[in-house]
TORPA-4810 file (N, C-alpha, C, O; in nm, 3 decimals):
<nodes>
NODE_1_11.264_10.367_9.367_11.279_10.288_9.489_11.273_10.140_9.454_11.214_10.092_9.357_X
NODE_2_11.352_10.066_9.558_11.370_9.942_9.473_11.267_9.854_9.575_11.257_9.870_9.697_X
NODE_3_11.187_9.748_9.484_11.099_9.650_9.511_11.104_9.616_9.657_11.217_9.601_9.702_X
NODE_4_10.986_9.598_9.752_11.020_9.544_9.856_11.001_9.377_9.875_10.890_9.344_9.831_X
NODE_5_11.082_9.256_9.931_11.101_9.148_9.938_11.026_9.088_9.997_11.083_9.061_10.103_X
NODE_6_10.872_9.023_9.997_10.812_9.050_10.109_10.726_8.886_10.069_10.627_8.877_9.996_X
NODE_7_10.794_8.769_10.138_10.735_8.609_10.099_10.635_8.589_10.162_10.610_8.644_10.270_X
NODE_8_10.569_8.512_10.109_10.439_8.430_10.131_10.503_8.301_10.193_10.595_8.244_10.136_X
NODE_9_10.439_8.248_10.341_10.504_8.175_10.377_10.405_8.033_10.379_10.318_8.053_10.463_X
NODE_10_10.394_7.953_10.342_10.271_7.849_10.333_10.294_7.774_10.459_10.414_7.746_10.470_X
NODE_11_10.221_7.733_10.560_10.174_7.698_10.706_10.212_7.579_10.723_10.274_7.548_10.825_X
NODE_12_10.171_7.457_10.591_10.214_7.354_10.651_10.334_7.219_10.560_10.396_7.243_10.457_X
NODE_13_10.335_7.117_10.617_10.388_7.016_10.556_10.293_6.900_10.487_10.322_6.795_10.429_X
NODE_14_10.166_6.963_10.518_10.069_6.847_10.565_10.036_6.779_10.356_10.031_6.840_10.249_X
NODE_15_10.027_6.676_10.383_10.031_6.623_10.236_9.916_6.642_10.146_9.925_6.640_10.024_X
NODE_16_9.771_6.666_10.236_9.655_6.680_10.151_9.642_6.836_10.186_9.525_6.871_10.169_X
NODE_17_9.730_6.948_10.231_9.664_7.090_10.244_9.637_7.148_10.128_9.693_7.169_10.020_X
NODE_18_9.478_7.181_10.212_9.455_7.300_10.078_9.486_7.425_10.108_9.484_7.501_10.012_X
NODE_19_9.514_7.472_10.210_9.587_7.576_10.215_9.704_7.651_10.143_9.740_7.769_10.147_X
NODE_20_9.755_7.531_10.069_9.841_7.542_9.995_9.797_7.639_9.897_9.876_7.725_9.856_X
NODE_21_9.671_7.631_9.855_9.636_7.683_9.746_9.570_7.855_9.739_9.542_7.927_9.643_X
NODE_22_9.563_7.872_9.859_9.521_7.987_9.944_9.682_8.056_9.955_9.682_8.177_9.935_X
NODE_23_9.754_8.024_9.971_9.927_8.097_9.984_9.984_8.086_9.838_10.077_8.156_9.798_X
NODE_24_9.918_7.989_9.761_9.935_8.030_9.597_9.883_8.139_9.558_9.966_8.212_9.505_X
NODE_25_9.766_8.186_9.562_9.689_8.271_9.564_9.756_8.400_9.601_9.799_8.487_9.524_X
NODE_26_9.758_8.399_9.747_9.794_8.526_9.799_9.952_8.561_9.729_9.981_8.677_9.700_X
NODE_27_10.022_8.477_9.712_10.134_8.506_9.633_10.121_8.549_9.479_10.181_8.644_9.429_X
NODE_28_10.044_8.472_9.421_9.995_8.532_9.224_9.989_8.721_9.311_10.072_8.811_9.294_X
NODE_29_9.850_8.723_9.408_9.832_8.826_9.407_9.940_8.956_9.402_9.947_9.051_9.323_X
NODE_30_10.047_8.908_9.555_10.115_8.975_9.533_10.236_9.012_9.408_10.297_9.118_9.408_X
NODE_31_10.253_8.921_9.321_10.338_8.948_9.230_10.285_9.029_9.139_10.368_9.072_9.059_X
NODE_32_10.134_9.078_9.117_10.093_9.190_9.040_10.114_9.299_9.104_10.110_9.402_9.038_X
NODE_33_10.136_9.307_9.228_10.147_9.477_9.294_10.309_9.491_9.272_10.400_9.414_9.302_X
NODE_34_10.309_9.657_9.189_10.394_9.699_9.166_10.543_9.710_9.214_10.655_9.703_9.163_X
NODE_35_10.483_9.732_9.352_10.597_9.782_9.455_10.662_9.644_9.510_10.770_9.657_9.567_X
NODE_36_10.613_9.527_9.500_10.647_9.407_9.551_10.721_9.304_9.463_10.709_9.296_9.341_X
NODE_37_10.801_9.222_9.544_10.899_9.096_9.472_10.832_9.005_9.565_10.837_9.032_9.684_X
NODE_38_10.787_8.931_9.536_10.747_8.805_9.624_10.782_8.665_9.567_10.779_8.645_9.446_X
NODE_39_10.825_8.546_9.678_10.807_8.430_9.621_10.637_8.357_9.702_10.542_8.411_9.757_X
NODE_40_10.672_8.208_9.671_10.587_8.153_9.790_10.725_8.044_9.888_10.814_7.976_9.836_X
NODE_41_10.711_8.054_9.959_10.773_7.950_10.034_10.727_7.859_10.081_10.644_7.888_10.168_X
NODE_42_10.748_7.702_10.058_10.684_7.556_10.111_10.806_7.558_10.219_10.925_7.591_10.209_X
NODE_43_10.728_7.510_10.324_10.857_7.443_10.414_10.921_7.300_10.340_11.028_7.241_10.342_X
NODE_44_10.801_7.284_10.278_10.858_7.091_10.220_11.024_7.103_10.186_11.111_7.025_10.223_X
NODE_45_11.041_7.221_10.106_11.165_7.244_10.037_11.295_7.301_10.139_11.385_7.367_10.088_X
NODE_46_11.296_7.277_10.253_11.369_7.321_10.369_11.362_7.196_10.470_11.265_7.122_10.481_X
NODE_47_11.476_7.187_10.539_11.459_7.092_10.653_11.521_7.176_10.748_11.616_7.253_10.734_X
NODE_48_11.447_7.147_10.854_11.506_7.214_10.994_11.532_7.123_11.106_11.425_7.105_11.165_X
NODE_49_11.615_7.066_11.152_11.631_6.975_11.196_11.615_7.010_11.372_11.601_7.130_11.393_X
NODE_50_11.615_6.936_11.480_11.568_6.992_11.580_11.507_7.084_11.649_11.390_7.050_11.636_X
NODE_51_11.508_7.141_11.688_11.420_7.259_11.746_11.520_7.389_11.769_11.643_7.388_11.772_X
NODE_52_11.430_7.499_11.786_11.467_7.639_11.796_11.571_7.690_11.679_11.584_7.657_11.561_X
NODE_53_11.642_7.786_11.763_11.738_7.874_11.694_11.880_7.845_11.666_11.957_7.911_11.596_X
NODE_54_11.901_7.743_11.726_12.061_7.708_11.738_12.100_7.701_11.592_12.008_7.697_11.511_X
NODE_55_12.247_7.699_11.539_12.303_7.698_11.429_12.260_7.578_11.342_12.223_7.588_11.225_X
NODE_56_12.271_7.439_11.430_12.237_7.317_11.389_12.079_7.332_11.335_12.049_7.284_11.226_X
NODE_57_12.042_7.358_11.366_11.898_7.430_11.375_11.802_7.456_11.287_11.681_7.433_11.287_X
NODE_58_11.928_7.546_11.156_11.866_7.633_11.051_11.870_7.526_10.913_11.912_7.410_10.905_X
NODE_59_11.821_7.596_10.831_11.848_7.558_10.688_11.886_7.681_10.635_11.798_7.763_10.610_X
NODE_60_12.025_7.713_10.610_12.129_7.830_10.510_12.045_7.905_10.460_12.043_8.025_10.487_X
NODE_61_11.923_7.820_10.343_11.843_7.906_10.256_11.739_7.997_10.288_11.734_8.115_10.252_X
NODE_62_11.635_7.922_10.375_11.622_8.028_10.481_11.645_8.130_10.509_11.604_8.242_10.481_X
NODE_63_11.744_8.073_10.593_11.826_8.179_10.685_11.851_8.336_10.580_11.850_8.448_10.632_X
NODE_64_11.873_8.309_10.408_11.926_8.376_10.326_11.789_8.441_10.336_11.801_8.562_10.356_X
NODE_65_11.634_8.390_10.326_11.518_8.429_10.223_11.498_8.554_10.355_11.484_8.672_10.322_X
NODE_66_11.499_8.519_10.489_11.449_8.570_10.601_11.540_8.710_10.620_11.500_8.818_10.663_X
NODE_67_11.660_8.677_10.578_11.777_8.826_10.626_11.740_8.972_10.509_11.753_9.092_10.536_X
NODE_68_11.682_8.895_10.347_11.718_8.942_10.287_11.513_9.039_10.267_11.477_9.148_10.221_X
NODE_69_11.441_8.926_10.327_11.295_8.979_10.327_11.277_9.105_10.430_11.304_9.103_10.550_X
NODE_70_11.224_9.214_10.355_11.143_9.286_10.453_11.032_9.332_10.506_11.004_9.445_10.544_X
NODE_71_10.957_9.212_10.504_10.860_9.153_10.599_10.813_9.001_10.519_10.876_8.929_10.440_X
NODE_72_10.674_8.990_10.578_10.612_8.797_10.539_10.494_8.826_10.545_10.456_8.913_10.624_X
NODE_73_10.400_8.754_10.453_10.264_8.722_10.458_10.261_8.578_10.479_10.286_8.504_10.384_X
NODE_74_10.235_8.532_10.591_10.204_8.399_10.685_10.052_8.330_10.597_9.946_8.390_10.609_X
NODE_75_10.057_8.257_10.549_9.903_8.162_10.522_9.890_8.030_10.599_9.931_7.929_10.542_X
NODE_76_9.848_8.020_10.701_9.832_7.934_10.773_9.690_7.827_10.814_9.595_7.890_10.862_X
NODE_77_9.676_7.725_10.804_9.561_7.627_10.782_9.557_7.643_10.950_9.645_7.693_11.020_X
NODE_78_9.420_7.582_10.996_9.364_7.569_11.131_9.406_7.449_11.171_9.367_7.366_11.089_X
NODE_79_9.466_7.401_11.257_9.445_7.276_11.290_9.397_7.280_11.448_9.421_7.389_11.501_X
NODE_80_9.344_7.197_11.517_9.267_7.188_11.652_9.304_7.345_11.738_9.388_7.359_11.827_X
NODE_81_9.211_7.455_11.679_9.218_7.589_11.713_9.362_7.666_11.711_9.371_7.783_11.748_X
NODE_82_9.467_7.595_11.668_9.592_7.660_11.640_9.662_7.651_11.532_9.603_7.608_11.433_X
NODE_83_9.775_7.681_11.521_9.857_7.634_11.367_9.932_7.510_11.354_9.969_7.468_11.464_X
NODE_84_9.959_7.452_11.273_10.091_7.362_11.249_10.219_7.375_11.295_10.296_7.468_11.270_X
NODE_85_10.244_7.260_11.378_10.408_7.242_11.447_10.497_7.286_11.315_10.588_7.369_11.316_X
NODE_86_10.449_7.212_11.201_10.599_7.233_11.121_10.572_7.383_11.070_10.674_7.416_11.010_X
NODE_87_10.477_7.491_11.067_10.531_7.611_11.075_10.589_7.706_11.180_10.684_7.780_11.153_X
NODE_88_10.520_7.702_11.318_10.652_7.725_11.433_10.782_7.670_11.439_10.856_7.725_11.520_X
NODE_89_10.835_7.562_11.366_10.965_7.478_11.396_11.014_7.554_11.247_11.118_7.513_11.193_X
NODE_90_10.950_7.643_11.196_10.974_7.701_11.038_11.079_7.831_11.108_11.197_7.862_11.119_X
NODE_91_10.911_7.886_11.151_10.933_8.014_11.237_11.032_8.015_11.327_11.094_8.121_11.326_X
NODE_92_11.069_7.936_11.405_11.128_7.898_11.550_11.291_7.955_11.492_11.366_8.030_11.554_X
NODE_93_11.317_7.890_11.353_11.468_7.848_11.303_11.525_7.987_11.296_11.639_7.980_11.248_X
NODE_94_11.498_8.086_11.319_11.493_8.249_11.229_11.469_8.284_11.408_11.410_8.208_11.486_X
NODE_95_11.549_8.458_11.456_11.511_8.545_11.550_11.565_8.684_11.492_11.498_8.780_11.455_X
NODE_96_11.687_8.670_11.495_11.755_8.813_11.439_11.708_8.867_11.317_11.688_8.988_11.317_X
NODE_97_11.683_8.793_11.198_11.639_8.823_11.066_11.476_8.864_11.098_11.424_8.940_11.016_X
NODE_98_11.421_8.834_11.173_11.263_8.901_11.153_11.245_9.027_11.246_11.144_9.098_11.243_X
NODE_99_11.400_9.055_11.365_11.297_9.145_11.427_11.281_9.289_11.362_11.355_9.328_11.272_X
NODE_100_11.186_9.357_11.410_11.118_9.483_11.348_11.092_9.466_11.187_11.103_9.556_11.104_X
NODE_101_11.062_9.361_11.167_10.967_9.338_11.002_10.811_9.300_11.023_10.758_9.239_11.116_X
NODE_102_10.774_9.337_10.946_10.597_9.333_10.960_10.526_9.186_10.913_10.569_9.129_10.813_X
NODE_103_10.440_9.140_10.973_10.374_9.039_10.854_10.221_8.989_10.906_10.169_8.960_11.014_X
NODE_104_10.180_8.997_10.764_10.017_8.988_10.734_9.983_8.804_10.811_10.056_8.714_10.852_X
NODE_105_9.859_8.821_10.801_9.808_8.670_10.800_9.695_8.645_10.730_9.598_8.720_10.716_X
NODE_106_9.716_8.513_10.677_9.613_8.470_10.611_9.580_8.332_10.705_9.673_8.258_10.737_X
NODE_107_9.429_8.302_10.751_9.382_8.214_10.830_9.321_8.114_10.721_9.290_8.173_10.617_X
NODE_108_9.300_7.990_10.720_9.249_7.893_10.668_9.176_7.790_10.708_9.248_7.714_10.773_X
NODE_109_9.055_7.748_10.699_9.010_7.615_10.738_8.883_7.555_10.669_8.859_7.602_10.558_X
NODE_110_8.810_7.475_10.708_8.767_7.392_10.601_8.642_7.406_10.703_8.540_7.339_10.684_X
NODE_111_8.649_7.480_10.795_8.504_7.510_10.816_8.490_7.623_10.798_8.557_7.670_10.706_X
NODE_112_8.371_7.745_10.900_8.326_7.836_10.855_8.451_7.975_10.936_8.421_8.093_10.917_X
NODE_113_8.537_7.953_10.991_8.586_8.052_11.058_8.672_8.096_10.978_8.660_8.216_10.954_X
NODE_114_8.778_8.029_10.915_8.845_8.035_10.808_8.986_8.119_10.895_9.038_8.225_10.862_X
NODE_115_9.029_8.008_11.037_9.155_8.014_11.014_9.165_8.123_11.166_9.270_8.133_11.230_X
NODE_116_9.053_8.186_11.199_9.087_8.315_11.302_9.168_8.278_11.378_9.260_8.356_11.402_X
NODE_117_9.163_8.137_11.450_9.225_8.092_11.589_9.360_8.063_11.535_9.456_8.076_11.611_X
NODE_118_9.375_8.034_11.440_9.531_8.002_11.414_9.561_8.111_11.414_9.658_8.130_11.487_X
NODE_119_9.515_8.219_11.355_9.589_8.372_11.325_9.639_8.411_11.481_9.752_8.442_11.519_X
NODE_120_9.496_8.396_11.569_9.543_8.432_11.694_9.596_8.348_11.797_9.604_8.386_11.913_X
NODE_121_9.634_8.230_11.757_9.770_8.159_11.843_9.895_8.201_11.783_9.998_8.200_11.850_X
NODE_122_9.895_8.254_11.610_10.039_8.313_11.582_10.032_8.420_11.655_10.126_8.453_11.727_X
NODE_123_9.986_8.448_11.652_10.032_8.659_11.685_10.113_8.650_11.829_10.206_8.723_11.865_X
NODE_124_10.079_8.590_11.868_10.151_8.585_12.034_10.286_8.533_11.981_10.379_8.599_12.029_X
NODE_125_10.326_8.438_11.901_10.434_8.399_11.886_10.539_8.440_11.771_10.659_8.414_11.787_X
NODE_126_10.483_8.515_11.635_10.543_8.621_11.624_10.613_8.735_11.678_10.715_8.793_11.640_X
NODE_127_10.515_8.759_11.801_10.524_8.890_11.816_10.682_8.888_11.951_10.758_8.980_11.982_X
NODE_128_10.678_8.748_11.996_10.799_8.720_12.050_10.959_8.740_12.007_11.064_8.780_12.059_X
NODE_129_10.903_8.676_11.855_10.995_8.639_11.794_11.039_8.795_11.733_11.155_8.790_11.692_X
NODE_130_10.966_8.952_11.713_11.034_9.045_11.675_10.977_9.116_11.558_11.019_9.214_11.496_X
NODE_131_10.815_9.004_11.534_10.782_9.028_11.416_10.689_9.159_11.435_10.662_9.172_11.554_X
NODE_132_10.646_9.233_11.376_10.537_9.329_11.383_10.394_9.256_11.322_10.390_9.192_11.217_X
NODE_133_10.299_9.276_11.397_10.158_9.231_11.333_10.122_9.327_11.292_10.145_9.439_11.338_X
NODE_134_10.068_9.305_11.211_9.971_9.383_11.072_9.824_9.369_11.145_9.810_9.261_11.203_X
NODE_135_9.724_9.450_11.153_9.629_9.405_11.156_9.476_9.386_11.085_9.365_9.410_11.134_X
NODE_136_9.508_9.337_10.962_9.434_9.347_10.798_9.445_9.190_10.824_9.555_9.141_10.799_X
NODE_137_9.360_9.119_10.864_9.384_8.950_10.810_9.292_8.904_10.707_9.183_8.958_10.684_X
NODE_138_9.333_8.814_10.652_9.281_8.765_10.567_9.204_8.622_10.586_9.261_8.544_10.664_X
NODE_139_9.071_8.572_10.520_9.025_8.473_10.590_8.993_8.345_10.434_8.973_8.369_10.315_X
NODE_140_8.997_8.275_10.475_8.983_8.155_10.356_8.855_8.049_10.422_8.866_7.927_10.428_X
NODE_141_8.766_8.109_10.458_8.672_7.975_10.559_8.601_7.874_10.420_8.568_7.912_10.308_X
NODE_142_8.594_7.745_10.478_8.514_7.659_10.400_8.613_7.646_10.250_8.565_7.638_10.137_X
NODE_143_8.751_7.647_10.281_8.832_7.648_10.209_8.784_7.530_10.063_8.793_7.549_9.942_X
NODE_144_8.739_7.428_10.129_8.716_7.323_9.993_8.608_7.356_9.889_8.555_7.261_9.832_X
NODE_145_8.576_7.460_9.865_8.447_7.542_9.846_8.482_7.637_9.756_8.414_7.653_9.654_X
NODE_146_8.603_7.718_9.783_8.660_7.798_9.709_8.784_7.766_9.589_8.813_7.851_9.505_X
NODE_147_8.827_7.680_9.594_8.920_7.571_9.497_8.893_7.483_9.473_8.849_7.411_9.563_X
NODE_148_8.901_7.426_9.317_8.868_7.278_9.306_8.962_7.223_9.322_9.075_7.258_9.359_X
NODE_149_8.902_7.097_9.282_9.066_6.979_9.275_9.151_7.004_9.218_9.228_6.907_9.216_X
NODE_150_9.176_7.060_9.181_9.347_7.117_9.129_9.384_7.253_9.138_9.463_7.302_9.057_X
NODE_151_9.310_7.349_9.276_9.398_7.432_9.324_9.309_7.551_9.236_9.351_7.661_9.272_X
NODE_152_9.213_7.564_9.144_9.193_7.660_9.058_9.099_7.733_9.193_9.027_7.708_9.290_X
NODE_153_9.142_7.807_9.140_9.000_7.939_9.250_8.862_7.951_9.181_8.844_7.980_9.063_X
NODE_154_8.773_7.926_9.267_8.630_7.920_9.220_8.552_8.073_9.223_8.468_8.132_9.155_X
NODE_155_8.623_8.095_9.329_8.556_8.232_9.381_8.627_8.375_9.332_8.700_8.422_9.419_X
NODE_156_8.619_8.455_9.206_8.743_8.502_9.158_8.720_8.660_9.299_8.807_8.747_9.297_X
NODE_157_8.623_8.671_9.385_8.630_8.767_9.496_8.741_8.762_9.538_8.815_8.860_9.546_X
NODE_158_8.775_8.626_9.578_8.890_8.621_9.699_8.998_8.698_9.640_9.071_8.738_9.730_X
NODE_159_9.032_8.730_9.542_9.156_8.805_9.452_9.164_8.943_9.466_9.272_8.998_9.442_X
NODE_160_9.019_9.039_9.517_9.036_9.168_9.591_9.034_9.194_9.708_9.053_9.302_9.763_X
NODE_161_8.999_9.044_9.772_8.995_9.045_9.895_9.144_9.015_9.946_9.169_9.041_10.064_X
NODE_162_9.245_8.961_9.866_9.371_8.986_9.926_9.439_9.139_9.912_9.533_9.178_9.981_X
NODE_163_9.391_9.196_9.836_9.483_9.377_9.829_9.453_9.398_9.951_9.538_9.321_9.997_X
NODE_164_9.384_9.451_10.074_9.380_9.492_10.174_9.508_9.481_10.238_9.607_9.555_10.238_X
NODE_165_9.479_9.358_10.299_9.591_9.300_10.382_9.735_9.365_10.298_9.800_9.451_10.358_X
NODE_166_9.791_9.309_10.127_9.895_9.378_10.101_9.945_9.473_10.102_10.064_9.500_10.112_X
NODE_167_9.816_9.567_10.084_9.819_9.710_10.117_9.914_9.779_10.241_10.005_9.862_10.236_X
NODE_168_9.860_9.716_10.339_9.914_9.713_10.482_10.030_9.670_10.491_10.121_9.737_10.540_X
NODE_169_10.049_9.536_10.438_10.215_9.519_10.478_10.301_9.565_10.376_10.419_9.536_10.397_X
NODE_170_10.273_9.640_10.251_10.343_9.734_10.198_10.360_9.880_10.269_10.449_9.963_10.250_X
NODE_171_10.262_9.887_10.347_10.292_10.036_10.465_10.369_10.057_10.490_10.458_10.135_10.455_X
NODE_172_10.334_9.900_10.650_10.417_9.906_10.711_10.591_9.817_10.702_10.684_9.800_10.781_X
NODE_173_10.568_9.786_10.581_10.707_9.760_10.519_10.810_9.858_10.495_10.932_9.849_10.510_X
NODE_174_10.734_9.957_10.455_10.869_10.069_10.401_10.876_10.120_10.533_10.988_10.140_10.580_X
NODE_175_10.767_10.147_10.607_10.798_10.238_10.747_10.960_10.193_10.840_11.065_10.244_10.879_X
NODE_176_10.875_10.044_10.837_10.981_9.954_10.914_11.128_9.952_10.863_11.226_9.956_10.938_X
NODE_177_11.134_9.947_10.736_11.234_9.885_10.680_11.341_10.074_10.697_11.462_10.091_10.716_X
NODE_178_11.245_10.166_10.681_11.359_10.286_10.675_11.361_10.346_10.808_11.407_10.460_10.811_X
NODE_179_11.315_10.285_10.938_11.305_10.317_11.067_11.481_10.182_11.093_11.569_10.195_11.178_X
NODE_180_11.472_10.103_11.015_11.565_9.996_11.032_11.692_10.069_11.000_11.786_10.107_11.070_X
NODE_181_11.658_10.079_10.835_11.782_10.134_10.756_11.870_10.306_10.867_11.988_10.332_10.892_X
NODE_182_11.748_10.376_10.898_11.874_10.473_11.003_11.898_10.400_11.092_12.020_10.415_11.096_X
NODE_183_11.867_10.309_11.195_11.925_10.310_11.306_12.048_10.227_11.257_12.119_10.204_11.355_X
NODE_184_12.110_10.165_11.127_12.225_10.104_11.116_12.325_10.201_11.046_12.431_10.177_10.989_X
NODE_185_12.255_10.319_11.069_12.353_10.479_11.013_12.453_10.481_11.114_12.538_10.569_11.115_X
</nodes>
């Protein structure tokens, strides 16, 4: 059976995130599980120019990573109890390519919650958009604590603490993806 496609999507644009380093992470992780092809995806490396779905809208490459993925692990930083504009205006660019694909979350923040409220302002807006929620999240609290200054992981736990969550969206990846594959029989 061939590899399932399944990106790490990093949350923000923001210039000092450490979150960044938390969707590095969860991505190393996934590239050791067997069954998986993963990249990480920065939005930095994409522009989406206005809002929503319209054609003008997208960035091509994207558009390519999203048609061809079957499902996403979301890592998303907290910002004032929700997520980052520039990952909904990420999310926003994409409808047809995500619906009935699954995807994990990883929550982040630099205090002790590590991200819950962002997880649960996405889920409502995923779940619009077609995505399936997983419900295995993953938490990064007190993020500056667990990486030093250059991104190294302090805490080598957090590295079994991401199999769960992959676990899950390798499930419900194949479920989805061959519940997909007949109905285009």
């Amino acid at each position: 059976m061939a590899k399932l496609f399944l990106p790490v999507l990093a949350g923000t644009t923001r210039v000092q995130r450490k979150s960044y380093w938390a969707a590095k992470l969860v991505a190393d992780v996934g590239a050791t599980l067997e069954e998986v092809d993963t990249i990480l995806i920065d939005p930095k490396d994409f522009y989406f120019p206005g809002d929503g779905n319209d054609p003008e809208g997208k960035d091509v490459r994207y558009s390519e990573l999203t048609a061809r993925a079957d499902g996403f692990f979301i890592v998303t930083p907290e910002y004032n109890h929700s997520f980052p504009g520039s990952l909904k205006r990420m999310l926003d660019s994409e409808l047809e390519n995500y619906n009935h694909k699954p995807v994990a979350f990883a929550g982040v923040s630099s205090g002790s919650w590590g991200g819950v409220r962002a997880i649960e302002a996405l889920v409502q807006s995923v779940r619009e958009m077609g995505l399936v929620a997983t419900y295995t999240d993953l938490h990064f609290p007190n993020v500056q604590e667990l990486f030093d200054g250059q991104g190294s992981l302090l805490d080598e736990s957090y590295r079994r603490h991401c199999i769960k969550p992959w676990h899950e969206l390798i499930w419900m990846s194949k479920v989805l993806k061959s519940a997909r594959e007949s109905d285009n029989k």
